[in-house]
TORGULO-495798 format. One record per atom (N, C-alpha, C): residue number from 1; residue in one letter; atom name; x, y, z. Coordinates in nm, 3 decimals. Layout:
REM residues N
NUM,A,CA,X,Y,Z
...
//
This chain:
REM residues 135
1,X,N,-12.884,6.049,19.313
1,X,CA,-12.850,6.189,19.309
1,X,C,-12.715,6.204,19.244
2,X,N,-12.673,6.309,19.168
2,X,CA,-12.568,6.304,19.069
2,X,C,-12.507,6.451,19.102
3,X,N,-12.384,6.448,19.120
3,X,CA,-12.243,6.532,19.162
3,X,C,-12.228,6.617,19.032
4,X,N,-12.236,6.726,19.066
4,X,CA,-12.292,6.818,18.952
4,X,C,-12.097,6.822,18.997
5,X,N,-12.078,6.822,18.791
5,X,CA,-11.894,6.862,18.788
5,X,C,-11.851,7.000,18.837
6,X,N,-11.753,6.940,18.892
6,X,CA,-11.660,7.086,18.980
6,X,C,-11.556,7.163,18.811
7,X,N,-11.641,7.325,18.880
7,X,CA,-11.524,7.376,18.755
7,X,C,-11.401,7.450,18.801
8,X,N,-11.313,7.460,18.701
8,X,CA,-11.149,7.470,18.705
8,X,C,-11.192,7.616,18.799
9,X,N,-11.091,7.597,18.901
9,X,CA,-11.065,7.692,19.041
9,X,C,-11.194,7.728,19.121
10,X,N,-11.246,7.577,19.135
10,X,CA,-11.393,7.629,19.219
10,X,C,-11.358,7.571,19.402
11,X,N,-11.217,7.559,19.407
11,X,CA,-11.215,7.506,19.493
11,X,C,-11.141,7.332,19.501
12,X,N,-11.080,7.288,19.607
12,X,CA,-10.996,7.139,19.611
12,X,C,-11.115,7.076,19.582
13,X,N,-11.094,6.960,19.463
13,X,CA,-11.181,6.849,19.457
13,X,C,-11.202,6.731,19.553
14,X,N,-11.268,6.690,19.631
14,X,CA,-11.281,6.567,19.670
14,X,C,-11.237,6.455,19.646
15,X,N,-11.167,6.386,19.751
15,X,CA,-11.136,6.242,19.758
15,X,C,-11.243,6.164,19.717
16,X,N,-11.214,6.100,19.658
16,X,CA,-11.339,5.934,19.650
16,X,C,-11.340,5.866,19.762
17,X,N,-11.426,5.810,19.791
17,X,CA,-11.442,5.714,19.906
17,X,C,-11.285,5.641,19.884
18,X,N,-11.279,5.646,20.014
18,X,CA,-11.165,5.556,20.090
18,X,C,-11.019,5.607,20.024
19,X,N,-11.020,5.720,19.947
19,X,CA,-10.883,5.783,19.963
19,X,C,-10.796,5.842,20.060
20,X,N,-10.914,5.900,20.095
20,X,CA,-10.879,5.981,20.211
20,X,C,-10.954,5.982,20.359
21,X,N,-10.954,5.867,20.446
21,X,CA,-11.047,5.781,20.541
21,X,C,-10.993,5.917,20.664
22,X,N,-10.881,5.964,20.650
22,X,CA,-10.798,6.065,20.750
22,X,C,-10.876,6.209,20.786
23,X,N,-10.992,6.244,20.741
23,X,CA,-11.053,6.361,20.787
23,X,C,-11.102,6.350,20.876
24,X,N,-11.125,6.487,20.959
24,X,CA,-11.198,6.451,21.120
24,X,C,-11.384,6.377,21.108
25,X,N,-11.415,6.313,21.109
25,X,CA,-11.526,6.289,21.165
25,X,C,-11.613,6.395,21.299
26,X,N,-11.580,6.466,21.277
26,X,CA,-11.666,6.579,21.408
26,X,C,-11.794,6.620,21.305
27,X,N,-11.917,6.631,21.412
27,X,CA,-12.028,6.700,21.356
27,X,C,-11.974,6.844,21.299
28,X,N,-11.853,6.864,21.329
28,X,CA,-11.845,7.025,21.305
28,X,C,-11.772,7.062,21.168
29,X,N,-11.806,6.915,21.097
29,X,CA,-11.735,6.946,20.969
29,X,C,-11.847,7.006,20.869
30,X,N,-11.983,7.000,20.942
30,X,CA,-12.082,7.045,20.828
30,X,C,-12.153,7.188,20.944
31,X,N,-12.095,7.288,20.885
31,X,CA,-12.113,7.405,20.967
31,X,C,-12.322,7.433,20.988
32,X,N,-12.333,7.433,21.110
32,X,CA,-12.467,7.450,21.200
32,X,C,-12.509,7.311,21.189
33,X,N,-12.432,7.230,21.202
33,X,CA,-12.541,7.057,21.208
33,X,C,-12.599,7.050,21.324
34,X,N,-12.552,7.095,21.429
34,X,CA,-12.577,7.080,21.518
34,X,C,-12.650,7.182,21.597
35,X,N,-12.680,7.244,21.546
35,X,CA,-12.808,7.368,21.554
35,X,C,-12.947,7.330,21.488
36,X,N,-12.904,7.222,21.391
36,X,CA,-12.998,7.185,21.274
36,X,C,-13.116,7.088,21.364
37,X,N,-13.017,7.036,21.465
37,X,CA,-13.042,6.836,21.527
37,X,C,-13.083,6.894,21.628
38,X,N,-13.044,7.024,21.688
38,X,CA,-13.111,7.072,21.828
38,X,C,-13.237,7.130,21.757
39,X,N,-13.281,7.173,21.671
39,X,CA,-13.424,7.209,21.604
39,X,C,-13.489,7.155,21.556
40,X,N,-13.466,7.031,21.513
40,X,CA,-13.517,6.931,21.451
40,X,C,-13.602,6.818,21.595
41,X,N,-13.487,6.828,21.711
41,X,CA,-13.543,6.797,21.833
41,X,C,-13.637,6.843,21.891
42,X,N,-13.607,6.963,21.908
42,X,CA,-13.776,7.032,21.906
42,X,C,-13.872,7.051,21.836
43,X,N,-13.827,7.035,21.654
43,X,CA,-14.016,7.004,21.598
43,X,C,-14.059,6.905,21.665
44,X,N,-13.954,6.769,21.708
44,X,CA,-14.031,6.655,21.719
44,X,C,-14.126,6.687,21.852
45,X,N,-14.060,6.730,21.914
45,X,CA,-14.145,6.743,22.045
45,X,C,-14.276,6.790,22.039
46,X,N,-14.301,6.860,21.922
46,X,CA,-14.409,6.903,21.880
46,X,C,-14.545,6.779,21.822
47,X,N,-14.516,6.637,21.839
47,X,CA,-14.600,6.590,21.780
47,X,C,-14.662,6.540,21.856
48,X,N,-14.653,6.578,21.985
48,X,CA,-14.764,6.561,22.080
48,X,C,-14.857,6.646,22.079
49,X,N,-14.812,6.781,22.054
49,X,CA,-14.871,6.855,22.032
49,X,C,-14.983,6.892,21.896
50,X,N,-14.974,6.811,21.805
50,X,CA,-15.018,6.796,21.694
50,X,C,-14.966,6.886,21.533
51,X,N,-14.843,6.917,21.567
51,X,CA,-14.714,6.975,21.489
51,X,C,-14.775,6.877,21.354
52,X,N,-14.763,6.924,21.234
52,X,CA,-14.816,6.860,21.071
52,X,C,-14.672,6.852,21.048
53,X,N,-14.600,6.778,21.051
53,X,CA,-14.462,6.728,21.016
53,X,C,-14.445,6.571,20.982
54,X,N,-14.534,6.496,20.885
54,X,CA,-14.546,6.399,20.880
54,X,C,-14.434,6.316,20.852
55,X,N,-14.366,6.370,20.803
55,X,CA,-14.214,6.275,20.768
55,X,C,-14.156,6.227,20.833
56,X,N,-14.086,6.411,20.951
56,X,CA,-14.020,6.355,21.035
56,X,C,-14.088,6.259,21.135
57,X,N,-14.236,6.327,21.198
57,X,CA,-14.312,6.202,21.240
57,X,C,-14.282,6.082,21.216
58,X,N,-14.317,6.059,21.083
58,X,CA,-14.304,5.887,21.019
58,X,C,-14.212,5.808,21.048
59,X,N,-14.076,5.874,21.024
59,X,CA,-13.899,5.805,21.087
59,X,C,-13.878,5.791,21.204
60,X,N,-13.935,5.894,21.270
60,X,CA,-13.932,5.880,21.409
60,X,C,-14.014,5.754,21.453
61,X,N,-14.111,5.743,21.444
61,X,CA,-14.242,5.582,21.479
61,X,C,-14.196,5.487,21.434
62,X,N,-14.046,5.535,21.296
62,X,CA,-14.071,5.336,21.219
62,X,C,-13.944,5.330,21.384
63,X,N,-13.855,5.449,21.406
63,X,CA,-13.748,5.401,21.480
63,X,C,-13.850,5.346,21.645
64,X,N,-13.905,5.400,21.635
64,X,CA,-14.021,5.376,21.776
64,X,C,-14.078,5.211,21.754
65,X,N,-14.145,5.207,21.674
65,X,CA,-14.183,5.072,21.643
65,X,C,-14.077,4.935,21.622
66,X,N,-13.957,4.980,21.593
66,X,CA,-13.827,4.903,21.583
66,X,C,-13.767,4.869,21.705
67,X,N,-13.791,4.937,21.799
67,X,CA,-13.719,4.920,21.943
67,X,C,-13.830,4.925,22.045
68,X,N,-13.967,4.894,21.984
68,X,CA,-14.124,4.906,22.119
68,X,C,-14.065,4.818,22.256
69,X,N,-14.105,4.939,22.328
69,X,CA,-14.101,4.884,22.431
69,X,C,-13.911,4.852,22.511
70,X,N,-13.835,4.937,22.441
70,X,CA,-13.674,4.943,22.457
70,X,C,-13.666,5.096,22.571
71,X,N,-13.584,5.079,22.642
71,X,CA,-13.565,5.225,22.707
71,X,C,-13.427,5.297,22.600
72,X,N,-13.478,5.439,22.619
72,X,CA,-13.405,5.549,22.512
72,X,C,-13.260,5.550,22.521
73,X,N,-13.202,5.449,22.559
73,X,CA,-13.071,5.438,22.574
73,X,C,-12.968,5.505,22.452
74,X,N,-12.854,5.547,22.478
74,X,CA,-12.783,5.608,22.356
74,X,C,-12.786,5.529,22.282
75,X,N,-12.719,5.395,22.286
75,X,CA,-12.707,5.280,22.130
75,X,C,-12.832,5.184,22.187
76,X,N,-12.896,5.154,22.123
76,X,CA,-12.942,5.178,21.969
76,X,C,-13.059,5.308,21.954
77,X,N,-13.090,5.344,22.026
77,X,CA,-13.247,5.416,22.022
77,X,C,-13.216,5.548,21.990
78,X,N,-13.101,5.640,22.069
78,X,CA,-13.061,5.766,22.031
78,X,C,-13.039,5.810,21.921
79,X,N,-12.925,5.683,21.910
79,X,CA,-12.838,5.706,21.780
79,X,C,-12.904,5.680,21.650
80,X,N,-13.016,5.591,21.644
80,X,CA,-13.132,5.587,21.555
80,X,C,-13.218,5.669,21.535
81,X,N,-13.220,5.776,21.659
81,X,CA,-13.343,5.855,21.674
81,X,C,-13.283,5.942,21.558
82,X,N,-13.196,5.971,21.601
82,X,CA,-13.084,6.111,21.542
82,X,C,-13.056,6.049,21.410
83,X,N,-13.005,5.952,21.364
83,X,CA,-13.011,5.936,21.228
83,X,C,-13.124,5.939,21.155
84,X,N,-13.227,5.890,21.206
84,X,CA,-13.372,5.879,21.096
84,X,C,-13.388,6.075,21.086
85,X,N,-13.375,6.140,21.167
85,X,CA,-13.400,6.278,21.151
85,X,C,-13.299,6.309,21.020
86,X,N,-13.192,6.253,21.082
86,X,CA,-13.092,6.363,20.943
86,X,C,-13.083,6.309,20.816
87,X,N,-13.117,6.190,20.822
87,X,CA,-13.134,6.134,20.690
87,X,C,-13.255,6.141,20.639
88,X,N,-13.370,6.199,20.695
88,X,CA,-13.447,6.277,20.679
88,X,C,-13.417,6.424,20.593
89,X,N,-13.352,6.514,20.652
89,X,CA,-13.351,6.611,20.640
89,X,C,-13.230,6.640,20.519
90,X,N,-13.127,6.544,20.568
90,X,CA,-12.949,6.541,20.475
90,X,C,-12.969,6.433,20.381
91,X,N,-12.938,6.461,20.274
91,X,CA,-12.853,6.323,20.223
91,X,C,-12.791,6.225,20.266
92,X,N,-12.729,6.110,20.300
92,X,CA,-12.651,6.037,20.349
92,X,C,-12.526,6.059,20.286
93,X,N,-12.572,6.028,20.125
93,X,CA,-12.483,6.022,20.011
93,X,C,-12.429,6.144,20.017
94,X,N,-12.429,6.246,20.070
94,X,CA,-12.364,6.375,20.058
94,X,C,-12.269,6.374,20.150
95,X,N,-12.224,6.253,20.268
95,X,CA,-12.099,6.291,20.359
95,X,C,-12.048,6.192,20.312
96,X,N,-11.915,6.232,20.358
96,X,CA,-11.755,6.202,20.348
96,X,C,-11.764,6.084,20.367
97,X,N,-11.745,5.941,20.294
97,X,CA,-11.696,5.816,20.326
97,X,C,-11.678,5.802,20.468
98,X,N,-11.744,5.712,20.541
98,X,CA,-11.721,5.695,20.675
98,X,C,-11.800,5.763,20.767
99,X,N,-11.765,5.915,20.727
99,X,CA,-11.837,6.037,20.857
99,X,C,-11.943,6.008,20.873
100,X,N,-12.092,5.961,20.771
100,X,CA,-12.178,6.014,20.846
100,X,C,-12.181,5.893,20.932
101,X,N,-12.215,5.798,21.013
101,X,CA,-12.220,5.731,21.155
101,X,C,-12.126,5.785,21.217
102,X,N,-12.049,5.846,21.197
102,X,CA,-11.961,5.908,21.288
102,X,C,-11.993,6.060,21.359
103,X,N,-12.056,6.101,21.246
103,X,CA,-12.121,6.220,21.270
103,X,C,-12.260,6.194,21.382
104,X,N,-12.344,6.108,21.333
104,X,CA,-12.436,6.068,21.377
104,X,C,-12.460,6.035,21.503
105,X,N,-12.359,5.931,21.534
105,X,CA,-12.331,5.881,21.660
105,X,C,-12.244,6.056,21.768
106,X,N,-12.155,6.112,21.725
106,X,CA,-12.148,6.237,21.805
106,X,C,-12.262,6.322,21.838
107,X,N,-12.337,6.339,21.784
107,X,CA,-12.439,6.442,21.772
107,X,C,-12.588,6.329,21.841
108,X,N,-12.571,6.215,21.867
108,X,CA,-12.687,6.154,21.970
108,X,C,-12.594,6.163,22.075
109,X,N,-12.461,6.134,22.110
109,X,CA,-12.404,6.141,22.217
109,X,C,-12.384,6.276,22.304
110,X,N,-12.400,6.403,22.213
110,X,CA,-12.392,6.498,22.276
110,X,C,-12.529,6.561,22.318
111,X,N,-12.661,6.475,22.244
111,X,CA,-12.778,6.482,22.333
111,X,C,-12.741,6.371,22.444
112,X,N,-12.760,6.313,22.456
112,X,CA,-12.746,6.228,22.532
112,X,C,-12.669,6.249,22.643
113,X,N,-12.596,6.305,22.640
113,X,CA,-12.507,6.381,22.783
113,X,C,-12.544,6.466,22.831
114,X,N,-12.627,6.507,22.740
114,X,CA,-12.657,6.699,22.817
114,X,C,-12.774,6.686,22.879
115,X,N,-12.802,6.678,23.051
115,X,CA,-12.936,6.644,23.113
115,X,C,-13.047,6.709,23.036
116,X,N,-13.062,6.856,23.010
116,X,CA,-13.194,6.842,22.949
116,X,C,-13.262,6.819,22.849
117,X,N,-13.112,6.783,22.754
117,X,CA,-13.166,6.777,22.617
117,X,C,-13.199,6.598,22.623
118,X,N,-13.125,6.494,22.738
118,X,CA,-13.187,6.416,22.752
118,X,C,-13.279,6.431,22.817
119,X,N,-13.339,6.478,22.909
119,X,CA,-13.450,6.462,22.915
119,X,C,-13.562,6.470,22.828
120,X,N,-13.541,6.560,22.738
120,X,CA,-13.653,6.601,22.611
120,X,C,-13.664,6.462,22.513
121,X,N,-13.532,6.412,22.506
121,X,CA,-13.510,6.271,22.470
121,X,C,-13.646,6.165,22.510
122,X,N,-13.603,6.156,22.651
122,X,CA,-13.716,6.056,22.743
122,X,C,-13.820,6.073,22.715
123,X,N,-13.856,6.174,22.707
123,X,CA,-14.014,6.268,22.701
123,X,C,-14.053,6.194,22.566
124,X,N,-13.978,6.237,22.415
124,X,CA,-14.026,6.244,22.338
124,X,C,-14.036,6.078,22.294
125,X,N,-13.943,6.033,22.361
125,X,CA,-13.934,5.855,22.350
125,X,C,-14.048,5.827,22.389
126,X,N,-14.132,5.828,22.526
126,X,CA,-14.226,5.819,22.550
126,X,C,-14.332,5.852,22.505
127,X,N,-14.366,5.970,22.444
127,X,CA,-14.433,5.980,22.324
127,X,C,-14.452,5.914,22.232
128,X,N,-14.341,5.883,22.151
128,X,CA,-14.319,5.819,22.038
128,X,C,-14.370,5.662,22.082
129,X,N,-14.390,5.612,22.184
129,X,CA,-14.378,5.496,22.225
129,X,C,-14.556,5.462,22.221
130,X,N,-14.617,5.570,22.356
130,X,CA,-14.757,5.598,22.336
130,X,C,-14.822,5.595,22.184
131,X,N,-14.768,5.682,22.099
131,X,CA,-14.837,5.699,21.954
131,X,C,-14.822,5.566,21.868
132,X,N,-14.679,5.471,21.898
132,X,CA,-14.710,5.361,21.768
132,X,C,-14.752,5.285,21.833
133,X,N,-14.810,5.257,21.970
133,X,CA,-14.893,5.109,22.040
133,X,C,-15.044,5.179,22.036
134,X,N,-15.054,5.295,22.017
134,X,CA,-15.265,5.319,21.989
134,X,C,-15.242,5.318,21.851
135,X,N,-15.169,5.301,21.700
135,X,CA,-15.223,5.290,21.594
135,X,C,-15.241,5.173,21.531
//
């Protein structure tokens, strides 16, 4: 993917990787990410239901099939869950040197803390778990 050139007064140009390692890493540097990852949590929940979302489906099972039989613990299973979605959905190549695992890892941790959104977690782990041992 190729960085379409910035024109004169469109705004501060970007650091290159590793100029500038000093920016916050918060999910809240990419405004609604985290509105994005709470909706994206709920299509998934939908594929029990038989939701036609084959993609995200697909990332979700390879991360299911990668950890069979692992409980949904934050590292590794969360934080995988939540990345295969956004790198799904985001570019990788589009965040800031560094941020995105940083991003990534905040935004499974703040499911992951919040009882019901872990619980929807468990649920959908279990799901995901059921669906790649019957195919």
């Amino acid at each position: 993917m190729s960085v379409p050139d910035r024109q004169a007064g469109s705004g501060p140009a970007r650091e290159p990787c590793g100029v500038d390692d000093q920016q916050d890493p918060s999910p809240s540097s990419e405004p609604g990410i985290l509105d994005e990852i709470l909706l994206e949590t709920a299509r998934s929940r939908l594929i029990a239901e038989g939701a036609d979302d084959s993609g995200v489906q697909e990332v979700l099972c390879r991360v299911a099939r990668r950890h069979l039989g692992a409980r949904p613990e934050l590292k590794p299973v969360v934080v995988e869950l939540v990345g295969a979605v956004l790198a799904h959905r985001i570019d990788p190549a589009r965040s800031e040197c560094g941020q995105w695992q940083a991003m990534v890892e905040a935004v499974a941790e703040t499911l992951h803390d919040d009882p019901p959104s872990r619980d929807r977690l468990h649920r959908l782990w279990a799901e995901l778990q059921r669906v790649v041992t019957c195919r």
